[in-house]
C-alpha positions, -999 to +999 in steps of 0.1 A: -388+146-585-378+146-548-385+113-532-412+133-505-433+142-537-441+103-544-469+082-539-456+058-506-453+030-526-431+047-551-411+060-528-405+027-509-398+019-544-369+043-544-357+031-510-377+055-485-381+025-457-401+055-438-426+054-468-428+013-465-438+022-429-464+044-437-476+018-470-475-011-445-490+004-410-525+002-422-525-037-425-499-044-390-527-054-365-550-076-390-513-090-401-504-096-364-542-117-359-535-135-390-505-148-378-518-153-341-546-175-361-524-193-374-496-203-346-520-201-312-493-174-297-488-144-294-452-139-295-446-164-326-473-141-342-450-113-334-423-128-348-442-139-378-451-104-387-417-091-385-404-116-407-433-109-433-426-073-430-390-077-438-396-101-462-419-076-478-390-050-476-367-068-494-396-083-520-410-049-527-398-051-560-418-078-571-450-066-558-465-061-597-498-045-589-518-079-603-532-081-571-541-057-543-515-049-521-533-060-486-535-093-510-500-093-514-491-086-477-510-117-468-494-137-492-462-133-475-473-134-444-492-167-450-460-187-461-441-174-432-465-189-413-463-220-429-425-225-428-429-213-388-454-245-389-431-268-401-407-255-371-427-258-341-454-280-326-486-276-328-505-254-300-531-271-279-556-268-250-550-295-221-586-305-226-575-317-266-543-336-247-552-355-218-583-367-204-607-352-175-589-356-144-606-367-111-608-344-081-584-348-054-554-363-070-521-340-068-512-317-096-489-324-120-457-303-129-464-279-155-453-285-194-438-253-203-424-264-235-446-240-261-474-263-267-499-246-252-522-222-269-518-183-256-548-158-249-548-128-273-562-096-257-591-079-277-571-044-283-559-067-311-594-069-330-600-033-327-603-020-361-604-049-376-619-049-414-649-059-420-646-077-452-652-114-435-693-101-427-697-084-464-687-116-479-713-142-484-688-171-486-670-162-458-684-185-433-667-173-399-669-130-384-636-120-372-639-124-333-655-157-336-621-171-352-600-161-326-622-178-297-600-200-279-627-237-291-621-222-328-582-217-326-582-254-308-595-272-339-580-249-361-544-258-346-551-297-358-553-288-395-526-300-417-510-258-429-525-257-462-562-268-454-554-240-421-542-217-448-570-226-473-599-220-441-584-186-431-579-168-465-616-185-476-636-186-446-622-161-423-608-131-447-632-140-476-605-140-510-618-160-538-610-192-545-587-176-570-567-153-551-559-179-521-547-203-550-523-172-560-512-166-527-506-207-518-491-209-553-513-237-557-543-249-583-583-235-573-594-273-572-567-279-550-575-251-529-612-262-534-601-295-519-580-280-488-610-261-482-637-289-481-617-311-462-608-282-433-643-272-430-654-313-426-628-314-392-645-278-381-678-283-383-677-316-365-653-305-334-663-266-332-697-254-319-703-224-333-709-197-311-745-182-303-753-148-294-737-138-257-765-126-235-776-091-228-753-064-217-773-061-184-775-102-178-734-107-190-728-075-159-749-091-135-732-127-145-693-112-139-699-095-115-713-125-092-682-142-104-658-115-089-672-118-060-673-156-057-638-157-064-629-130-042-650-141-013-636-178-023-676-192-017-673-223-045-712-228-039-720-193-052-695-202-083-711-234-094-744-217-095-730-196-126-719-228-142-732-248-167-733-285-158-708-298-183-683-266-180-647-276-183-619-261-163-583-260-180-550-247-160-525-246-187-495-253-183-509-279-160-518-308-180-546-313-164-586-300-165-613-314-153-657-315-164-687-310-145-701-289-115-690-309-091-655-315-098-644-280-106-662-276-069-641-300-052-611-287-068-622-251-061-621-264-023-591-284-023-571-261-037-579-227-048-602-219-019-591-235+010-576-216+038-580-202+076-597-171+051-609-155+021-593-126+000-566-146-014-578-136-046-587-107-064-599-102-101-600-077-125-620-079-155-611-076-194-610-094-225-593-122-243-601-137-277-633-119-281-646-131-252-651-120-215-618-123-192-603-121-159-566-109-147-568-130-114-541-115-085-529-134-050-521-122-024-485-117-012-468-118+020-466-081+021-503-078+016-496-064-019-516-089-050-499-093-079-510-107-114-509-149-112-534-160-141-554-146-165-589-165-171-608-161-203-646-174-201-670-190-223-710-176-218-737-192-231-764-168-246-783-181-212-765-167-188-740-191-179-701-203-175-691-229-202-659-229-201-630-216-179-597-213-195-571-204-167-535-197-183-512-196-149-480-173-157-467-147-134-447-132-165-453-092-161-452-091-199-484-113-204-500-087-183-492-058-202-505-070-231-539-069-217-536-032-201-539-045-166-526-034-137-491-044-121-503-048-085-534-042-067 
């Protein structure tokens, strides 16, 4: 029998890589959140799943049918992720670093060692399974565990209770199979598991519904336009009081109405004039999000900070996340475009 006429994974079997392709495709993106889930970035995720895919390539002997293949992708992709743990630090927000700076002080120099936590555009979640929602003891649906409060907490877990709350509580596998794929005992999964859920549930609030269609327009689309038209009153009227402001890499964020005011007009809005800003909206970590663009000298605006926002189901701001990079690959990720 000609290789062609084989099943895929027969004929990956037999050494058709172009076969493995078309066996592994299927399972790339929720691989490439899994591993985003686990790390806090994108490109380590990236990296991640091409080590798990060759991995897989060279392992595909062993894969034995016990379990389902999608099962034993994940297997491999969880222990990359684990030994990529034990080679880098863990990913943070400046609000889980430092404490709520005062207004009017001068900025400090950004850290931009990788310690920071990375935005993930929403094209990544498209077609995501569904398997978390059909399972009663999964506890978390798939766009809440990529919010940027979630991956915070999540990045403070030691790897195995991380690895025991994503296989469990995100992706729903028994008990049993996340003891297979950790090589480890169910009670000691059991245990991971309790003990991961105890930091969550004190640190994370879980997300209620966002508002309405209509009310979220109406609420970015005031924002735009404070931005663009660089009116800070207008701004904090969409806030809620306690809303927090990061800037990573800038360790530095600060809490409150009235401070993200006065730093709004010391040093984001102030100027002989508005329009040094422009925004353009998208979405980041299942939530809403805007490319932000300044103004050049040649009048051109280019791409100098993406900002992904946390909405209450009320209608207002919680949190700002402002990730400050000018790299044009960051952009592209998220579709937008190069200059306006």
């Amino acid at each position: 029998m000609a290789i062609e006429e084989l099943s895929p994974l027969s004929a990956a079997l037999n050494g058709d890589q172009e076969a493995f392709e078309r066996l592994v495709e299927p399972y790339r993106r929720e691989l490439l959140v899994h591993c985003y889930r686990f790390l806090g970035a994108v490109e380590d995720a990236e990296d991640m799943l091409q080590e798990t895919m060759l991995r897989a390539w060279r392992g595909l002997h062993s894969y034995a049918g016990r379990a389902s293949f999608r099962a034993w992708l994940y297997k491999i992709a969880t222990n990359v992720c684990l030994d990529g743990l034990d080679r880098r630090r863990a990913r943070a927000l400046p609000d889980a670093v430092v404490k709520p700076a005062a207004p009017g002080g001068a900025l400090p120099e950004p850290v931009l060692d990788p310690i920071w936590l990375e935005p993930l555009p929403d094209s990544a979640l498209d077609s995501l399974p569904a398997g978390p929602a059909a399972d009663p003891e999964a506890l978390y649906e798939a766009r809440e565990s990529v919010t940027l409060a979630f991956l915070s907490v999540l990045q403070q877990l030691p790897g195995r209770q991380r690895a025991a709350l994503i296989l469990r509580d995100v992706l729903g596998f028994s008990a049993d199979e996340t003891a297979q794929m950790l090589d480890l005992s169910t009670a000691a999964v059991n245990s991971a598991l309790q003990r991961a859920r105890v930091t969550m549930n004190g640190r994370v609030e879980r997300p209620a519904a966002p508002p309405a269609e209509g009310q979220m327009a109406e609420l970015l689309s005031r924002y735009v336009r404070a931005w663009e038209t660089a009116d800070s009153a207008s701004l904090v009227r969409l806030l809620r009081d306690d809303v927090v402001l990061t800037m990573p890499p800038v360790p530095l964020w600060y809490r409150g109405q009235a401070d993200v005011r006065a730093f709004a007009d010391s040093f984001l809005f102030a100027g002989p004039e508005p329009g040094r800003f422009r925004l353009w909206l998208t979405r980041a970590n299942g939530c809403p999000a805007c490319a932000v663009y300044e103004r050049q000298a040649d009048g051109r605006y280019t791409p100098s900070a993406l900002q992904v926002l946390t909405v209450t189901p009320g209608g207002q701001i919680a949190a700002i996340h402002d990730f400050l990079t000018t790299e044009p690959k960051f952009f592209e990720r998220f579709e937008v475009p190069a200059t306006l």
